[in-house]
C-alpha positions in Angstrom: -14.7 34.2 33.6 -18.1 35.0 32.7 -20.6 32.3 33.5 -24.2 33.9 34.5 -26.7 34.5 31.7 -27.3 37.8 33.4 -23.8 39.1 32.7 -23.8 37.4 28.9 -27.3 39.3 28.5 -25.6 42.5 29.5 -22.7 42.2 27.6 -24.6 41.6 24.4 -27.3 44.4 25.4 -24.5 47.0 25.8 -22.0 46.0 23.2 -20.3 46.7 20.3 -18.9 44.1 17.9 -15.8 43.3 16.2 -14.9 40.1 13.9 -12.8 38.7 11.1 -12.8 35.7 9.6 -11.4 33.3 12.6 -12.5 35.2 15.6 -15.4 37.8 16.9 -15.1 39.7 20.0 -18.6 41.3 21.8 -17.4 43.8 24.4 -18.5 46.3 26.5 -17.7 48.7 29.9 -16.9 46.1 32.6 -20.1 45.2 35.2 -17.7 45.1 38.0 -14.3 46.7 38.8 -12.4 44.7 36.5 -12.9 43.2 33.0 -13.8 39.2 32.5 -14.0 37.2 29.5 -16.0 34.4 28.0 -15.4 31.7 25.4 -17.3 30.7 22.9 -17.4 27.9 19.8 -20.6 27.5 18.3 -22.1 23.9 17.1 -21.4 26.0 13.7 -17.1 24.7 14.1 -18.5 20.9 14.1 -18.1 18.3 16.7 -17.4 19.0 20.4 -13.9 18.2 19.1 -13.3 20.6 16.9 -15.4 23.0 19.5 -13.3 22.3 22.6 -10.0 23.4 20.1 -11.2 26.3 18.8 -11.9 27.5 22.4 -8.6 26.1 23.9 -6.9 28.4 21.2 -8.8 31.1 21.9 -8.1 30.6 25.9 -4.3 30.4 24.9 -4.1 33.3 22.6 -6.0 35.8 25.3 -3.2 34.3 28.3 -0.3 35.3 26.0 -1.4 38.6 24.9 -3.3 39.1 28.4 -0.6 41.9 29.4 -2.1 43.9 26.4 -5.6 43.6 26.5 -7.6 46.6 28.6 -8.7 45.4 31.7 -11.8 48.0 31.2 -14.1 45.8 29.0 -15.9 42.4 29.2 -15.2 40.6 26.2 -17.1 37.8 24.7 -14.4 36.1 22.3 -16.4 33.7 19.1 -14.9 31.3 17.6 -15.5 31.3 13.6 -15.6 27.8 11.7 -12.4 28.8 9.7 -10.4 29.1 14.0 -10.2 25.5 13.5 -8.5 25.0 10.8 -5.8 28.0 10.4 -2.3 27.6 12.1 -1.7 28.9 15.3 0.5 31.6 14.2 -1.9 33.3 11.9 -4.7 32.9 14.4 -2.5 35.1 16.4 -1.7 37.4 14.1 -5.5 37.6 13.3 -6.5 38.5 16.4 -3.7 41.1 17.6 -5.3 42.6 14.3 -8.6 42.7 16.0 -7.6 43.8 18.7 -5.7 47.1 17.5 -8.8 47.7 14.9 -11.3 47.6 18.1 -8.7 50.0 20.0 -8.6 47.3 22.9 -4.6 47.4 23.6 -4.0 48.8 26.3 -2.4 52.1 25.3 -4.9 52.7 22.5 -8.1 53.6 25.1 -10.4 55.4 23.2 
């Protein structure tokens, strides 16, 4: 997990950025050996509610598809207003998208 503002500083300094409409992801080169992540819901989504589901989806989406994301990059992961309220199965779906369109699978390394 990332947690220190110095490594969120670095990570948006150095990255490039990928969205649609339920999710954005801010990554760059890993700072240490291997690659961390951060969530993050925005007072944007509404209530600490609505926040704290958003970023539990987003946790659960990343440990299901953690096998095929590359362990090379830090990734910030945004939730969007809209994470809320779209079924779980399309929010999937929307972010395997992302992922393959940002070349973050695994086997697709740029």
């Amino acid at each position: 997990m990332i947690s220190k503002k110095k490594h969120f500083k670095y990570i948006f300094a150095n990255s490039k950025k990928t969205g649609n409409a339920t999710v954005r992801i801010y990554y760059a080169k890993a700072y240490g050996n291997k690659g961390c992540y951060a969530f993050v819901a925005t007072k944007k989504i509404g209530n600490a509610v609505h926040r704290n589901k958003c970023r539990r989806r987003l946790k659960e989406v990343v440990r299901l598809n953690n096998d095929l994301i590359s362990p090379e990059y830090d990734m910030i992961f945004v939730a969007n207003p809209e994470s809320g309220t779209v079924i779980f199965a399309q929010f999937e779906k929307d972010f395997k998208k992302l992922l393959e369109k940002s070349k973050l699978y695994k086997n697709q390394l740029q």
